[in-house]
N, C-alpha and C positions, 0 to 999 in steps of 0.2 A: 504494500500500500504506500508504504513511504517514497519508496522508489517511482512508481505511478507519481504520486503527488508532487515528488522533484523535477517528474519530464516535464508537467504541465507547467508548472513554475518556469522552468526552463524557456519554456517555450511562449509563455505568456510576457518573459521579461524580454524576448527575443522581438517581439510583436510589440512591447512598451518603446526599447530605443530605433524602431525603426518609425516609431509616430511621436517621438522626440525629435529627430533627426531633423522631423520633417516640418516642424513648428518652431524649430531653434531660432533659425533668421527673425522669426519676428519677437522669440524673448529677446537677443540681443539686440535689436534695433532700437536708436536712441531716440526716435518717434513710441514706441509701445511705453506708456503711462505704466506707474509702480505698480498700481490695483491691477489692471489687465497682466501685467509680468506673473502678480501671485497668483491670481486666478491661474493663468494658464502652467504653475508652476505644482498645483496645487492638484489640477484636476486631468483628467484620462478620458477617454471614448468609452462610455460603458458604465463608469462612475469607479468607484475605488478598487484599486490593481489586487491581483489576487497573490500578486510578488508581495505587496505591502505590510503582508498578512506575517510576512518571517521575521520573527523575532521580537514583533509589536503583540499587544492583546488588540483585541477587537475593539477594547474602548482607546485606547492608547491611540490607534489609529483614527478613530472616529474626531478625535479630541484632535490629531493635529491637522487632519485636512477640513475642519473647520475654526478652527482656533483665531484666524482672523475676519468670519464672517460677520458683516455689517448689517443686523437688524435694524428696522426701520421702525420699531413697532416693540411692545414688549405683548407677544403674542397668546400670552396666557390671557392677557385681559380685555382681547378683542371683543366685541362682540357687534351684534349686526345691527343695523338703527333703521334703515330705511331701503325701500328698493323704486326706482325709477324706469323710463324708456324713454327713449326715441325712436318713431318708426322712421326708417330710410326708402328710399325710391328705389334701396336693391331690389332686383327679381319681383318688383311689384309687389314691395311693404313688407319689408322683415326690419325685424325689430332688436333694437341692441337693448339691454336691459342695463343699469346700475346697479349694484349692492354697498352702501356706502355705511360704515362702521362708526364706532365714539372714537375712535382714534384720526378722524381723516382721511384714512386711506380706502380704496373703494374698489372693486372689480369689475371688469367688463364680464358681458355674456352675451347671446343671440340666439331668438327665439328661432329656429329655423325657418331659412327662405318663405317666406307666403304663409307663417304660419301665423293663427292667431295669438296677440300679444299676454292674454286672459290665462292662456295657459302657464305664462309665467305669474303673473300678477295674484292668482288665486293661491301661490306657493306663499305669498309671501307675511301671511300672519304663520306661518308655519315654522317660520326659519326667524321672526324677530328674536332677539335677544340672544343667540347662539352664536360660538366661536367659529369662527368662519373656517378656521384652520383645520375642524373634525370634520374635514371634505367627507371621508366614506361614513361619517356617524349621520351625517345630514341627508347626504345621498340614501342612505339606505331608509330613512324617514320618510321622505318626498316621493321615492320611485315608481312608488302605487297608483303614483296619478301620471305614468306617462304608457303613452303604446304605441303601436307602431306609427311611423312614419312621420308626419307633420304632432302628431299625437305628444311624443316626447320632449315637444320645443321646449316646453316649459322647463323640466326637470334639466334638462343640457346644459339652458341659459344657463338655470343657476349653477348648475355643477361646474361650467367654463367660470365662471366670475367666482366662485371659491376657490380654483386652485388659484387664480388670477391675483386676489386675495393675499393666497396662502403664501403665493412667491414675494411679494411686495413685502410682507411680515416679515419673512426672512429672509428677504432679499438675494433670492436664486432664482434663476429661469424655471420655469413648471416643470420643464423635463427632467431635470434633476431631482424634481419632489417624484417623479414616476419613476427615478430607478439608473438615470443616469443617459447618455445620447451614443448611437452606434456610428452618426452623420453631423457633417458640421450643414452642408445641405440639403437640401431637400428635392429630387424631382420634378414638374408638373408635368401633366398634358393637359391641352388646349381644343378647344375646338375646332376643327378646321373651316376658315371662314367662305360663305356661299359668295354667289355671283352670278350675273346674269347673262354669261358665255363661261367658256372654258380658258379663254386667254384672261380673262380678270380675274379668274377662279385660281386660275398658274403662276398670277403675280403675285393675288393676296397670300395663297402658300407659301410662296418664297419671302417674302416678307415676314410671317411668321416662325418660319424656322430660320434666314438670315439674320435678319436686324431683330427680330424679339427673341432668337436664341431657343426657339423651344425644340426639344431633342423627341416628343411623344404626343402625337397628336389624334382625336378622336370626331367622327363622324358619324351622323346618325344614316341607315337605310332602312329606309321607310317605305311600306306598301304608298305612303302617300306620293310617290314619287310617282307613281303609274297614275295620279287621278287625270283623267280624260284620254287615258290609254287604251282602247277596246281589246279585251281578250287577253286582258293580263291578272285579275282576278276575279274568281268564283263569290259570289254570294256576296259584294260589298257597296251593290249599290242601294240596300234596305238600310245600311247600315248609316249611309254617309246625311251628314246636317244640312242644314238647308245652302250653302254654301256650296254644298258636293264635296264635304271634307270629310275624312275619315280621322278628325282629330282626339286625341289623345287626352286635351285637356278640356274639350267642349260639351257644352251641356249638363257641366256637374250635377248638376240640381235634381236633373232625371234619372232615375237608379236602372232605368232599362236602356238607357243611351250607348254606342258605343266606349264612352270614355271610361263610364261604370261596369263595362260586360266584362269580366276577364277571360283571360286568352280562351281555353277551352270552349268555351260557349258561343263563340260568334260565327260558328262555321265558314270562317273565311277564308278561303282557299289560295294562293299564288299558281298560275298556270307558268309552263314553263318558257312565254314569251316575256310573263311578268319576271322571272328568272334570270332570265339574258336581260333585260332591261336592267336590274339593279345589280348585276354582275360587272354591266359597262360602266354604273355610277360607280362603283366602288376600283375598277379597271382604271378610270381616269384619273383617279386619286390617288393611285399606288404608282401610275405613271408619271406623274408629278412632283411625288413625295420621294418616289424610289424606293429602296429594302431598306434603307439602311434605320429608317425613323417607324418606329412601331404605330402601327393603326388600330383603335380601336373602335369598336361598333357598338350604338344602341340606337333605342326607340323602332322597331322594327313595325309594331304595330300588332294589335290584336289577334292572334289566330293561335291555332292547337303549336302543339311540340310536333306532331306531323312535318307542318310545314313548316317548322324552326329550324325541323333536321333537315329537310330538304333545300330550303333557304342555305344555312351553312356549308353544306357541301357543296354545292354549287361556287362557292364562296373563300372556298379552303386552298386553293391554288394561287390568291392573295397574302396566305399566310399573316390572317390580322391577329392582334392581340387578344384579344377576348370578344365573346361576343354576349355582353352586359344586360339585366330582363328580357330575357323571353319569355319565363313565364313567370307570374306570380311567385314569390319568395317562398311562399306558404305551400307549393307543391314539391317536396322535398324528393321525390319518387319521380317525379316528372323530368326534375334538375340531375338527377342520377341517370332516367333513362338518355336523355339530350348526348349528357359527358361523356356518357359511354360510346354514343353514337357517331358523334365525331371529333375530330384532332383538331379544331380551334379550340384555345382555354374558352372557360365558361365562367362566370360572374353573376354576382346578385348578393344585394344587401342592405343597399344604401335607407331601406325604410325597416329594415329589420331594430327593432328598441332589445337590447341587452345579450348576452354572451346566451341565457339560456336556449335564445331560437334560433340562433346559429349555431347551435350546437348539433342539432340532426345533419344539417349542410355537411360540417364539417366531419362528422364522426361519420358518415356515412360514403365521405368522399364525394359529393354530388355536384361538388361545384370545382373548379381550380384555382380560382383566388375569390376571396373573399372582399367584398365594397362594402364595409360599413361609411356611413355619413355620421360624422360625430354628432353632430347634432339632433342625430336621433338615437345611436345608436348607444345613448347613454353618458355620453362626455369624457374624456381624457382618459380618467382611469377604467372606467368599462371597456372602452375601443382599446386601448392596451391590452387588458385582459382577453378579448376576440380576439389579436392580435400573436401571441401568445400561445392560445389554444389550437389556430387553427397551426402555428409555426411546427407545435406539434406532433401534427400528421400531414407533416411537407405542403402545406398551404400557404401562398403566397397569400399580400394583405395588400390592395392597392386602398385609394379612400374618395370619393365623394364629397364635393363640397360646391355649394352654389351662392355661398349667403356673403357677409360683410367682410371685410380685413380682421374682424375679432373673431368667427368662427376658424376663418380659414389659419391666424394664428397658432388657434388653438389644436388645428390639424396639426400643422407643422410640428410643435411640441409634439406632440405624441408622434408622430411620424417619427420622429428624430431618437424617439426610445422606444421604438419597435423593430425589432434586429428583419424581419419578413415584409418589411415595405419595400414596396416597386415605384409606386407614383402618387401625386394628390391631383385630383383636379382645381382647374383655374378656370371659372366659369366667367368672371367679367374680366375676361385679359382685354375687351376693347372697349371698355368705360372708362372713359379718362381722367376722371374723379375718383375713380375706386378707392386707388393706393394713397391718395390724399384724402381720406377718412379719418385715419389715425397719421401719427405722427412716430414715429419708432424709438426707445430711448438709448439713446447714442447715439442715435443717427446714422444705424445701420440700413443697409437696403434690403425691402423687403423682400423684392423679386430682382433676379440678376443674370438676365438670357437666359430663362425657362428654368430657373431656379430660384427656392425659397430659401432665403437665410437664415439658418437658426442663430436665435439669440445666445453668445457666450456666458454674457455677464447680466442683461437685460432684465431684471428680477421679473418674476410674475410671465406673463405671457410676452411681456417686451414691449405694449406699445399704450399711447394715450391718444384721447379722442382727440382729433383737429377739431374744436370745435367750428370754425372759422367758413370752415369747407363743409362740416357738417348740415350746418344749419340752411348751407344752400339745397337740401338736398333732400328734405324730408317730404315724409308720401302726404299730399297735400292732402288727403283723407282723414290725417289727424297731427296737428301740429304742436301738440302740447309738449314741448321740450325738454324733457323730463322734471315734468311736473308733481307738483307731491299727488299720492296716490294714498290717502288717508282712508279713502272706502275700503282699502281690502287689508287694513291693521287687524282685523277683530278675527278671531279663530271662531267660527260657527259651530262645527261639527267635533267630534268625534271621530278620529282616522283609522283605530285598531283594527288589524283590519280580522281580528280571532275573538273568542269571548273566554 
């Protein structure tokens, strides 16, 4: 055993001065400030070395690589005073939430993209007067009230704005409160942007993979590609809205609409002219992009796992990344039969709420990377944990994200302490306001040629509200600025949820 424990050692210090080596120039550089020297003197990829372990106790070690950390806060005596919003014009009204303390200091969080702001705000007689810092004692209090998909926003927000909290208290990046970072960056893909030919479709490509630097880029094919097609799909003109649209997100209101049918039930068929038709969209896009830059697929459109499998093969001599909901999440046996059936990876998750219901995907092998969206899928410390579990049984972890700089933040963090990360998405890479929401502290760059920068030193999530930029910006549907919210102080109910 000992001899075991000396290789790894060995081998671990072997792997310590090769990521010394490679950080050295900038401890010695007479630009690197004292605090960033000890920081980075102090700290490792992964969090505390397993070489550090020889000859130290556990506490002895604990005590010298924080021994100069600067609190902000004396953290015991936090507690929570109030919670606020602002809705933004992101994605058509998502909401950044506050949680602001007796001590000053305050967290960010985000309701998820389009989701209602209520589901935070009804959390928040629940959480007054508690230390902000017992992130998982709070979490596990609140979690009852979230479920899948837009469902969870509420529980996220808060859960993002406690670590967010918790790092500012003690003054460490959140990923370091989850465990430590295997990346200094982060990934993205991007959308690949439409056009109305093929030669502006070939510029705006190159544009985003030259000058915006993104290395992973994602595209939806869509049965909607074929409307006013004849003979390219079975059974979809009962389906389609008074437009002639087979859309996705149309008609909510009505539970028999297409946007409400899922996949299995709409008997919608692809013929195989509709085949070659969206084999040539996807052709023109690989001939543009080339091999070298990963393509990913979603929004395919309503119809069985039949013609999912038929769709993807068709498809598979492209060699795209994943091919992301086909079917509902909740058909665990369906996503098995799919994986099995053909050699593109497979994807699904992004509305999945907590580790428990990823847990048949994964244990069962039905999917080949798993897409949670933290913002639903439980916040920072739960998507770590999916993260984790599915690494487990060789599951890659990509992530989902469509909402403000404070969600996507908060990907980041976790992405950054997830050893099975592939990529995050960047769904307003062409909002030109976006990245001027917050403001980063240091004045690091958030995004950097298709990469997110984790924060070294940045405590909490790393960034403050521009208010400046903000205020230009909110969903004119409700402009209260984060207004006091004194109606939802008072605890009504009874939560328990046993007798």
């Amino acid at each position: 055993m000992k001899s075991v424990l000396q290789q790894i050692i060995a081998k671990n210090t072997s792997e310590e001065k090769a990521y010394t080596a490679a950080r050295q120039s900038e401890i010695d550089s007479p630009k690197t400030g004292e605090d960033r020297r000890n920081f980075l003197k102090r700290t490792a990829l992964g969090g505390i070395a397993l070489s550090s372990f020889m000859g130290y106790s556990f506490e002895d070690t604990i005590a010298q690589t924080t021994s100069k950390v600067n609190r902000s806060s004396a953290p015991s005596d936090l507690q929570i005073t109030d919670m606020r919003y602002v809705l933004t014009k992101v994605m058509g009204g998502t909401a950044i939430i506050k949680i602001e303390t007796n001590q000053g200091i305050y967290g960010l969080g985000e309701v998820r993209d389009a989701a209602d702001v209520r589901y935070a705000l009804m959390l928040k007689s629940r959480i007054l007067g508690k230390n902000p810092c017992n992130v998982e004692r709070i979490f596990k209090s609140i979690r009852q009230f979230g479920g899948p998909a837009r469902q969870a926003g509420g529980v996220c927000a808060v859960e993002m704005a406690l670590w967010d909290l918790c790092g500012k208290a003690y003054n460490v990046p959140a990923w370091q409160l989850l465990g430590g970072r295997y990346r200094d960056r982060i990934r993205l893909y991007a959308d690949t942007p439409e056009a109305n030919s093929p030669e502006e479709q070939k510029r705006l490509i190159e544009f985003r993979m030259k000058d915006q630097g993104y290395t992973w880029l994602k595209m939806d094919v869509s049965i909607g590609e074929l409307k006013g097609k004849p003979g390219t799909v079975v059974n979809g003109k009962i389906w389609e809205d008074s437009k002639g649209n087979l859309a996705q997100w149309g008609d909510l209101k009505n539970d028999t609409s297409y946007a409400n049918t899922k996949h299995p039930f709409t008997q919608i068929q692809i013929t195989d002219k509709g085949l070659d038709l969206l084999s040539q969209v996807v052709e023109n896009v690989r001939n543009m992009v080339g091999f070298e830059i990963p393509i990913s697929t979603d929004h395919y459109g309503h119809f069985d796992l039949n013609n999912n499998i038929r769709l993807a093969r068709a498809l598979e001599k492209y060699r795209l990344a994943w091919f992301e909901d086909m079917v509902p999440w909740q058909y665990t046996e369906q996503w098995k039969t799919i994986t099995t059936a053909i050699e593109t990876p497979t994807t699904t998750g992004e509305d999945i709420y907590l580790l428990k219901d990823f847990k048949p995907l994964i244990e069962q092998r039905a999917v080949d990377i798993v897409h949670p969206d933290l913002a639903s899928s439980g916040g920072l410390l739960e998507t770590k944990r999916i993260a984790d579990y599915a690494e487990e049984f060789g599951i890659a972890m990509a992530m989902h994200q469509a909402g403000t700089p404070v969600s996507f933040m908060a990907s980041v963090h976790c992405a950054a302490a997830s050893q099975n990360f592939l990529a995050l998405e960047h769904h307003s890479v062409d909002l030109p306001w976006w990245e001027d929401l917050v403001k980063t502290v240091g004045n690091f760059k958030m995004i950097d040629k298709g990469f997110a920068t984790v924060p070294l030193t940045a405590p909490g999530l790393g960034i403050e509200l521009n208010e400046e930029v903000l205020k230009k910006h909110i969903d004119p549907r409700d402009k209260s600025y984060f207004a006091p919210t004194k109606e939802w102080d008072k605890l009504r109910s009874h939560d328990r949820t046993y007798s």
